[in-house]
N, C-alpha and C positions, 0 to 999 in steps of 0.2 A: 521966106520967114517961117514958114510953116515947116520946112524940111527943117531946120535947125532946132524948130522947138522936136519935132519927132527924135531927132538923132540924142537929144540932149536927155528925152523921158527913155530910150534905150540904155542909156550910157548911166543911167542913175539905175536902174533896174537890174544892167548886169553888175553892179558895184556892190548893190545889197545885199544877191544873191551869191555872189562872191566871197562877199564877209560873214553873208550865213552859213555858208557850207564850210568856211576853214573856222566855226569858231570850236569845234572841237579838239583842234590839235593844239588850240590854245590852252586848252585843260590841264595840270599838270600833270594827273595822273594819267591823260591818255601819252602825253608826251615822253613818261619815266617807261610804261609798257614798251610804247616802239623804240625808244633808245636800246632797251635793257635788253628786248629780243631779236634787235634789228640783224644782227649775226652769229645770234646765240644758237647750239645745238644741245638736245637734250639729250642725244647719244653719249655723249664725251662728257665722262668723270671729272667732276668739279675739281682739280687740284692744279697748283700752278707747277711743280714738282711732280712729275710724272712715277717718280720713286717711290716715291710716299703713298704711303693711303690715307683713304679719306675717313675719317673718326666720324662714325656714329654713332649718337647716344639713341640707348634702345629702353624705354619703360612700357608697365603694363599696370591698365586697372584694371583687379577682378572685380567685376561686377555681379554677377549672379551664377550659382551653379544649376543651370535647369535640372540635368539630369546624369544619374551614372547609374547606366542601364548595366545591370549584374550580368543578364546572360549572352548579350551581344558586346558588355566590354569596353562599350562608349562612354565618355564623358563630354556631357555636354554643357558649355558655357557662353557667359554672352561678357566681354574683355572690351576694353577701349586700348587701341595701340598709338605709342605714343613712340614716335619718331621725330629727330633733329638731326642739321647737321651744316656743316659752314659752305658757302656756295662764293669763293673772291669773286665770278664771273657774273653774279648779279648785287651790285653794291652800286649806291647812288649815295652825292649830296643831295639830305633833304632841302636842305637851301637854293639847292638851284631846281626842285618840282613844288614849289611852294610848300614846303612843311612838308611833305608826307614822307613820314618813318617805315611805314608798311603796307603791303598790299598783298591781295587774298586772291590768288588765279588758281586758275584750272590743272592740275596733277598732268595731265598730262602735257601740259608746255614747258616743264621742268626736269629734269634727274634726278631720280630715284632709288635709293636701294633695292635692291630684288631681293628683302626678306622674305621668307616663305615659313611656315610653320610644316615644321619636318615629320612630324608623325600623328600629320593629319589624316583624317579619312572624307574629309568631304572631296564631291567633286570635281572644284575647283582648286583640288590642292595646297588648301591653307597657303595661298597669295596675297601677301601683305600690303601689296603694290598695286591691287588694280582698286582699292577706295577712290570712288568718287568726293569724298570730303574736298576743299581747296585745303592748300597748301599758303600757310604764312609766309611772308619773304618780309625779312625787315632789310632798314637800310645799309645795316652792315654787312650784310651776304648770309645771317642764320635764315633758315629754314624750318620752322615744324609744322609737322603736318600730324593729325590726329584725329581719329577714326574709331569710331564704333561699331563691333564685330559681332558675329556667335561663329563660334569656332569648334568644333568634334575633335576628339584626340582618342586616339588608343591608349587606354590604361587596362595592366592586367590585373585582374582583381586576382585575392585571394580569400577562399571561403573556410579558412580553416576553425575560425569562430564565429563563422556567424550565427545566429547575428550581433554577438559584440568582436565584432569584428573593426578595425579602419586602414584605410586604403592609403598609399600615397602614389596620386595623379601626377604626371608633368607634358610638361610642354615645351616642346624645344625648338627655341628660333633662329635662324641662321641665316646667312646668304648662299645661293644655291650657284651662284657663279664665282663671284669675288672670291677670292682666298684671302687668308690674313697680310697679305703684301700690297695687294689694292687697299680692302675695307676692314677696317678699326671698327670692331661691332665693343660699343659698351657699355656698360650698365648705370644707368641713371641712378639707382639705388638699388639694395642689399635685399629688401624686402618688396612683395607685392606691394601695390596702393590698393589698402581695404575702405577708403572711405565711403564711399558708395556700395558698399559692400551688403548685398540681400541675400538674408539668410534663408536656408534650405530647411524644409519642414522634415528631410529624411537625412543628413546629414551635417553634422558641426564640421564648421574650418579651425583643425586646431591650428594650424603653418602657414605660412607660403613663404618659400623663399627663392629667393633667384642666385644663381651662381653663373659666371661667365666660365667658359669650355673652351679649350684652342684644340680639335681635334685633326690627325692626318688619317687621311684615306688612304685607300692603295691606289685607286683611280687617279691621285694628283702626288705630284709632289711639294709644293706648298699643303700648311696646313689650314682648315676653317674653324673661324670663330662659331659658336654658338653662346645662346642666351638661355639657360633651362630653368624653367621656373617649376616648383616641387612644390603641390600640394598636398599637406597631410590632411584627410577627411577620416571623419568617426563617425558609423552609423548610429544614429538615436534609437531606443533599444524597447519605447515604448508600444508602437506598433506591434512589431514582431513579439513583444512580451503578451499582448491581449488576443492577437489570434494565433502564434504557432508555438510559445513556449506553455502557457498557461495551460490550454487544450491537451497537449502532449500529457502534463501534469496531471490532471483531472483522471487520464484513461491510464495514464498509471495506477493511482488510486483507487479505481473503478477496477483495477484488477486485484485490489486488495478486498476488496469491499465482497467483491465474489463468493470469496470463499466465508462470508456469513449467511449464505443461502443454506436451507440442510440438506446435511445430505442426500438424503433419499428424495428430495425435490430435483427434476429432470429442467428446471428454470436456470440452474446453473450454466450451462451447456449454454443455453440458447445465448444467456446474458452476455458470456465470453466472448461467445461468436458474432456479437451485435457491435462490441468492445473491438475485438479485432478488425471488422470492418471499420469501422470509424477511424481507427489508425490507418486503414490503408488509405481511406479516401483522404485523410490527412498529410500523409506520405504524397501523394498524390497534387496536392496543394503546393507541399512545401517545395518539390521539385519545380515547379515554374518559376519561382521566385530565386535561383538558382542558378548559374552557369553551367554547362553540363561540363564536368570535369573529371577525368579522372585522375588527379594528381594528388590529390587531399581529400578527408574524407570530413565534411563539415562536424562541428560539435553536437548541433542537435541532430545530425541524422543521425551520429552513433548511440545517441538516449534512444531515442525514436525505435532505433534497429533492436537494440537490448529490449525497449519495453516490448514490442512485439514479439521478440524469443520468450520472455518472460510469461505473454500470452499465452503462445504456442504450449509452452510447457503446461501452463495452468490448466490447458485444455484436457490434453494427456493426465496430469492429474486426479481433473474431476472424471473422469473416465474410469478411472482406474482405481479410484474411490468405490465410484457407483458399483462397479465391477465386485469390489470387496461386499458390499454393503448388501447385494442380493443375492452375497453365492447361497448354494443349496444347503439346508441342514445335512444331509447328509453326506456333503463333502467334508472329510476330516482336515484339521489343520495342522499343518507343518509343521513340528516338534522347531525348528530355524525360524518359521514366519512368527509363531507365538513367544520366541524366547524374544526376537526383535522387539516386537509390537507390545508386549504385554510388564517386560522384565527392561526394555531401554524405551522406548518412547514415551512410555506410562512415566516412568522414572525420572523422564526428565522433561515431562509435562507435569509432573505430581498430579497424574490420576491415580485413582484405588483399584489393585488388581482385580478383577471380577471372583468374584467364589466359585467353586468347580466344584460340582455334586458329586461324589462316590462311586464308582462304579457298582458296587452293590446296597446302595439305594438307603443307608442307612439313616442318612439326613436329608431324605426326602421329604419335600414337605406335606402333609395330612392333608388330605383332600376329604373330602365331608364320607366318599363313598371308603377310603381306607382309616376311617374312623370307624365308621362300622364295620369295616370288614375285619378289623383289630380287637373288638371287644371281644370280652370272655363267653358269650354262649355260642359265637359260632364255631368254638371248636369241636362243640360236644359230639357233631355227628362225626367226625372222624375218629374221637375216642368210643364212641358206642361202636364204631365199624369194628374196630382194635380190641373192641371188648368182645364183641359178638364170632370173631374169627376165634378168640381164646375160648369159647364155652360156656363163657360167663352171661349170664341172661341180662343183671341187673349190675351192669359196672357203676364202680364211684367217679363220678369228676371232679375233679381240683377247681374250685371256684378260683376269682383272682386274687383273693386274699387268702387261698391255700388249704382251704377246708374241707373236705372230703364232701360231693352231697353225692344224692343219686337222683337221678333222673329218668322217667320212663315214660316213651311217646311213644304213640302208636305208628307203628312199621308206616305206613303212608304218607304219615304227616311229615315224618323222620326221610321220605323220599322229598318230599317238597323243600325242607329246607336247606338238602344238598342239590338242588337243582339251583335253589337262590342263591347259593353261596358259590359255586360256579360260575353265575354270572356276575353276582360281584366283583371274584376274582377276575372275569375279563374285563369287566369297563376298568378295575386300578390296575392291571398290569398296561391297557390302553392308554390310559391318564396319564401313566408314567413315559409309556415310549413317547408319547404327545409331547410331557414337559421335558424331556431330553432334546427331542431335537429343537423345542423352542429354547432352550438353553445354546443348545451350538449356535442356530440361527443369531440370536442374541450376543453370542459371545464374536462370531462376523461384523456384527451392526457395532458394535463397541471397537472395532480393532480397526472398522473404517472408517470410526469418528476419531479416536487417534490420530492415526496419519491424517485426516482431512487436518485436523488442528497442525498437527505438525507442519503440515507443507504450509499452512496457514503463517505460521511465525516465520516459516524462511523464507517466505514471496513478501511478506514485511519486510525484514530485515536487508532482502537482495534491493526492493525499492528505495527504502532509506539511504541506502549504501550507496547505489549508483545514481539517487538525485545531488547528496553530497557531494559525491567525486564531482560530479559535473559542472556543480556550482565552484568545485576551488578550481577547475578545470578555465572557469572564465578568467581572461585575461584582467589584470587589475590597473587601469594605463592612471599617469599619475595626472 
């Protein structure tokens, strides 16, 4: 009695656990898996038609442009790829797995396109295929599968205005095995999906557009589909306006501003040279920011390169200014240097030609000591000489109003007042060659304040000139 109740507590135990270990394959979803894969292979191209290829619809969201590095040439993005495609060898009645329309497994239990993004630089060779995301299967045999990415691409930049410059990126997707005989790559839509779309603090999305490509190699003779998707980007212009254009501008300016130092101030020189440095070290700046190229020569480096020629010259200039401004009185001026300087510069500065003293002194001006050395008594010791050589004891002098007087000093006194008048005559013949060569000196300083002006209006005029050009030089995009 006892062994029959034993064998009967065996016999219910292994019943339960019997019914608990198969109640999984009771499950419909576990039941549609093992149908579905019981001798499926993911190597072999979904088609019943071996002729045929298999159509794949190919979209893309852009989602964010991180970066497009100017001097390495990358762009970089973060995309969601969205792949579909009809699979006859996975199709179920939902009916017979109790309801279920759809199921999410694992990418790699199924077949795949082997898109690859073609003129990638990562890596992993912009492989579209190895997402881990699941794969949707519905019950009619569609497929999509959809993944979130950042993807590198080579775009070449062009810097021929920067920085209102804009770029247009792409990317181009294709199958790296299939040719167009096997896989039908096609486009979901005409345009990017921007909806999710975050904007770039350093560049605007003015485009994206996708175009489908049937291209032949020489490596095959079938040809392959591709997907290129074109973005147009425009740099934002405000940055670059507040540290490389604005700056630029200033030491333009500041090289206008120069030439109100005066002339005979030696500050000028230094200012220039302070000016020129700062461009270099500006130059210097602007090159990192920059692709190193030699194929174009960007817009602002050719302002940049002008204002610094401009410098250069200014320097030379005030040099050669100064040069003017402290020749020697006694170097004579060039009958050519003073017809330029005095007869066209003046002229067409409307300054007043300077006055030129006589050579015999007739409009010289009275100095206190040729005021006296001019009055009427000190000629009288030369006429009493003139008289006394004649014979005559007691000559008459001509007053200056012409009237005969005479005059009689005693022989000694008559020495002392040709000895004063002697030396009168040497401090005013002194006075005079004094104010002679302070007149040429003067007439130097005056022919180097000219040309300082002059070159003054044409380093204005060259700056105006070449900030103009440059501003219509910028592109106008609509």
């Amino acid at each position: 009695m006892l062994y029959h109740k034993v064998l009967f507590f065996f016999a219910i135990t292994s019943s339960i656990h019997t019914t608990c270990r198969g109640q999984a394959h009771l499950d419909p979803e576990h039941r549609l898996m093992n149908d579905l894969f019981a001798n499926y292979s993911k190597e072999v191209r979904p088609v019943v038609d071996k002729e045929q290829p298999i159509p794949v619809n190919f979209d893309m969201m852009f989602s964010q442009l991180v970066e497009l590095n100017g001097r390495s040439q990358i762009m970089t993005s973060k995309v969601w790829i969205r792949q579909s495609w009809e699979n006859p060898f996975l199709r179920w009645n939902p009916s017979d797995y109790g309801g279920v329309k759809f199921i999410n497994i694992d990418p790699k239990l199924v077949w795949k396109p082997d898109i690859v993004l073609y003129n990638s630089i990562q890596s992993d060779s912009g492989e579209m295929y190895k997402f881990n995301t699941k794969v949707v299967i519905n019950d009619n045999g569609s497929c999509q599968w959809y993944a979130p990415t950042e993807v590198k691409t080579v775009c070449k930049i062009d810097i021929t205005y920067f920085p209102f410059d804009q770029q247009r990126c792409s990317m181009v997707f294709g199958s790296w095995t299939y040719t167009s005989s096997s896989l039908n790559l096609k486009l979901s839509r005409r345009e990017v999906d921007l909806s999710s779309y975050i904007a770039s603090g350093e560049w605007d999305l003015i485009s994206a557009e996708a175009v489908r490509n049937v291209v032949k190699y020489t490596c095959c003779p079938d040809p392959f589909i591709d997907i290129t998707y074109h973005m147009l980007l425009r740099r934002r212009v405000l940055f670059y306006l507040n540290n490389l254009l604005l700056p630029c501008v200033a030491l333009a300016i500041l090289t206008v501003f120069a030439f109100f130092l005066p002339v005979e101030s030696g500050e000028r020189i230094s200012l220039i040279i302070t000016i020129l440095l700062g461009l270099t070290v500006y130059s210097l700046i602007f090159t990192e920011n920059i692709p190193s190229t030699s194929e174009v020569t960007p817009l602002l480096t050719k302002y940049s390169t002008t204002i610094m020629a401009l410098l250069g010259m200014s320097l030379v200039v005030s040099c050669l200014v100064l040069w003017v401004y402290h020749r020697d009185a006694s170097a004579e001026m060039s009958k050519t240097f003073e017809f330029i300087v005095f007869s066209v510069l003046s002229r067409i500065l409307r300054k007043p030609r300077p006055e030129e003293t006589p050579k015999d002194g007739s409009k010289r001006k009275h100095t206190p000591v040729s005021v006296v050395a001019d009055r009427w008594p000190t000629y009288f010791p030369v006429q009493r000489r003139a008289a006394s050589e004649s014979g005559n004891s007691s000559p008459q002098c001509k007053s200056p109003n012409g009237s005969a007087q005479e005059f009689v000093f005693p022989t000694q006194l008559e020495r002392k007042f040709d000895q004063v008048i002697a030396k009168l005559d040497a401090v005013a013949n002194s006075l005079t060659v004094d104010q002679g060569e302070e007149e040429k000196k003067k007439k130097w300083q005056t022919a180097a304040q000219i040309i300082d002006q002059m070159f003054f209006w044409v380093f204005t005029v060259i700056v105006i000139t070449v900030t103009v050009v440059m501003y219509f030089m910028i592109p106008k995009y609509g």
